[in-house]
Steps between C-alpha positions, in 0.01 A plus 500: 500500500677852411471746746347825494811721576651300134180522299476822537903604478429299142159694396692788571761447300344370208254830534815730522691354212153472263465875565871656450590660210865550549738623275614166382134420352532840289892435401423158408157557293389309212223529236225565732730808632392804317403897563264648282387927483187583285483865461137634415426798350372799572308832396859667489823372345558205670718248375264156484688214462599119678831361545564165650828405582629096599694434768751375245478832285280438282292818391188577362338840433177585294503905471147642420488894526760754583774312500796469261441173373161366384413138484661169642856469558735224661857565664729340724619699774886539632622345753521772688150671474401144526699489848408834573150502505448137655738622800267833561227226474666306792622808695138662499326197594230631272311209477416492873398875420121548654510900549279763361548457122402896430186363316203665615310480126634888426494593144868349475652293296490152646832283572422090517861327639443100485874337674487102498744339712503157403143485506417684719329824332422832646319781302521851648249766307620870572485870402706801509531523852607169592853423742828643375588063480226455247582800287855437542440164337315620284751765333777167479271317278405826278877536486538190368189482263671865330838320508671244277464321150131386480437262264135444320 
């Protein structure tokens, strides 16, 4: 008969270890390890566009308005924006992020930030106000999406 002082030491355990998201899940990754930003528009200028980026680098953007490419395009990124952004990704803990998301439905254009770690997906829908780590995010992938040789 197992005690109760070991069943539980093991339930907790096996709770703690199903619920981490450490740095190693992100570094390691696979195909079902991906960040996607869809951009809507707007009554302004805003640029409306999605980018989704693999965690092995794979790219891919489909621009729609006010942006300076059109269409559906395919990329591989560098190693290191590739390193770069999935280290912010680990350093920000962003997908344990469950703050205000500066979406109140204002007359904004609205943000929608999927991150799948290994499964395990998140969606985050914000606006202009949302957290400096969200925006900050945000303008990495935008870099990259105006960055490097696109390919349709």
């Amino acid at each position: 008969m197992i005690s109760n002082k070991l069943l539980s030491s093991v339930v907790l355990i096996a709770c703690l270890s199903w619920q981490c998201h450490s740095a190693m899940d992100v570094a390691k990754g696979d195909s079902n390890t991906y960040l996607s930003l869809e951009k809507g528009g707007c009554l302004a200028h805003c640029k409306a566009y999605t980018i989704s980026i693999e965690r092995n680098g794979s790219a891919n953007y489909l621009g729609r308005v006010n942006v300076s490419k059109t269409g559906r395009y395919h990329r591989k990124l560098t190693s290191k924006e590739n390193v770069d952004l999935w280290e912010f990704i680990e350093k920000s803990a962003i997908f344990d992020f469950n703050g205000f998301t500066g979406h109140l439905g204002e007359d904004s254009q609205a943000r929608t930030l999927i991150i799948s770690l290994d499964g395990s997906v998140k969606k985050i829908t914000y606006g202009a106000m949302a957290p400096k780590i969200l925006i900050d995010l945000e303008e990495k992938m935008e870099a990259i999406a105006e960055s490097g040789e696109w390919k349709e």
